[in-house]
N, C-alpha and C positions, 0 to 999 in steps of 0.2 A: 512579569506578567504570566498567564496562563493559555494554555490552549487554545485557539478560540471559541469556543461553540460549548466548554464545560465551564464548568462553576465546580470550585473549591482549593483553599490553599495547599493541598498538598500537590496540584499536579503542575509537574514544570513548565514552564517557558522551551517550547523542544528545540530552541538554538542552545541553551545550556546545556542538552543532550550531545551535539554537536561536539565529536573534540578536535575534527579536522574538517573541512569542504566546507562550500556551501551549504548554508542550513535548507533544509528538504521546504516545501512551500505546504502546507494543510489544507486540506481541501473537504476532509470529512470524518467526521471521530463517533463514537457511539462506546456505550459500557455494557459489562456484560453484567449479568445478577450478581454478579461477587463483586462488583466494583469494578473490576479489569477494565481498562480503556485501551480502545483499538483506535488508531488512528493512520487514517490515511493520505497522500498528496504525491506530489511530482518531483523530482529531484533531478540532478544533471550531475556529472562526475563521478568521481569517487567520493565519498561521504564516509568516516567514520563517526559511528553512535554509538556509546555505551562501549563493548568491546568486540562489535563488527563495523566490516566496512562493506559498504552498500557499493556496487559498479555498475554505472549506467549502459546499458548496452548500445545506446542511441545518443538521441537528440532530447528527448526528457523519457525517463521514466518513472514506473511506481512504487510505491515504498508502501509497507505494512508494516506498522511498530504496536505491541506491546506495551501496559506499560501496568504494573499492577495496580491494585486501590489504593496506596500509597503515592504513586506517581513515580515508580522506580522500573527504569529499564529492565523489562525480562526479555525480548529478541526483536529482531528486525528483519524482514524480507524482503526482497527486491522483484519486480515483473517488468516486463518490456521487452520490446525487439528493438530491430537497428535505428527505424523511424520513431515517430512519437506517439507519446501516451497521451493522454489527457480528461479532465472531469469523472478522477475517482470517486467512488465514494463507498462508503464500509458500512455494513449490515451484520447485526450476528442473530441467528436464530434460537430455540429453544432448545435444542441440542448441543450448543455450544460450539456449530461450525461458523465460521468466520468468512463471508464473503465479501469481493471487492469485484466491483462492475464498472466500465468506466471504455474510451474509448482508443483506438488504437488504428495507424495507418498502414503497420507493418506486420511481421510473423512473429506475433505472439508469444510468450513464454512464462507460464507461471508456475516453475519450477522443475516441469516435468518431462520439459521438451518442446521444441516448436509446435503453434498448433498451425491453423489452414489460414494462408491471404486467399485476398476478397481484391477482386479491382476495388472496392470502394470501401471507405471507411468503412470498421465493423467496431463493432461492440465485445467487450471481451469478459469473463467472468471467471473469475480465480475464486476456488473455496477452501479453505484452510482448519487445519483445524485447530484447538486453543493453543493447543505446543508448538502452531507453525506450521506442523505438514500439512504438504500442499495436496489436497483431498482431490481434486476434479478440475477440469476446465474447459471453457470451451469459448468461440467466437460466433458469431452472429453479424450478417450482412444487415446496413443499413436500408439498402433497397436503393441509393444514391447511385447515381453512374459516379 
């Protein structure tokens, strides 16, 4: 089967990606003008895909995979702190940055270091750019006690 949320037979089934852990759970995919698909969700342990392995830092974290117009792994990145991540989801602009928005109970990390806890849930926004690096980040308070 395929992705959920894309249509066409070249893009894999991303448990077949999978070559050790549990398979990562999908939760948000989009393409970019060249066909690229981003796809994003939650994952737990350690995870090998393609020829990285992903490490959870918590209780669930989030994953950014690649995958070109073909449906072939080109890279995989991981965000999270100790607590949990949750309802990512991936945007790419006209630029070609890659973001992933989504929410988070603990100290934050989207590759470039802890960012600020919040007593309360916050909102976290990782932007990347098409090779992976990790371009900006930041968190946002829900306003929840």
């Amino acid at each position: 089967s395929s992705i959920p949320g894309l249509a066409g037979p070249a893009l894999p089934d991303l448990g077949s990606l999978v070559r050790d852990g549990v398979p990562p759970k999908v939760t948000s995919t989009t393409r970019d003008e060249h066909g690229a698909v981003y796809v994003t969700g939650t994952f737990i342990g350690d995870v090998l895909i393609g020829n990285t392995i992903i490490n959870s830092r918590g209780d669930k974290d989030v994953f950014l995979l690649k995958l070109d117009p073909a449906g072939s792994f080109q890279w995989i990145r991981a965000v999270g702190s100790a607590d949990v991540e949750s309802a990512p989801r991936v945007s790419i602009d006209g630029a070609g940055r890659v973001s992933v928005i989504g929410m988070t109970k603990g100290e934050m990390d989207c590759g470039t270091g802890p960012l600020g806890v919040w007593k309360s849930e916050t909102f976290f926004l990782c932007i990347f750019g098409g090779d992976g690096a990790s371009l900006v980040s930041g968190v946002f308070p829900t306003g929840r006690p």
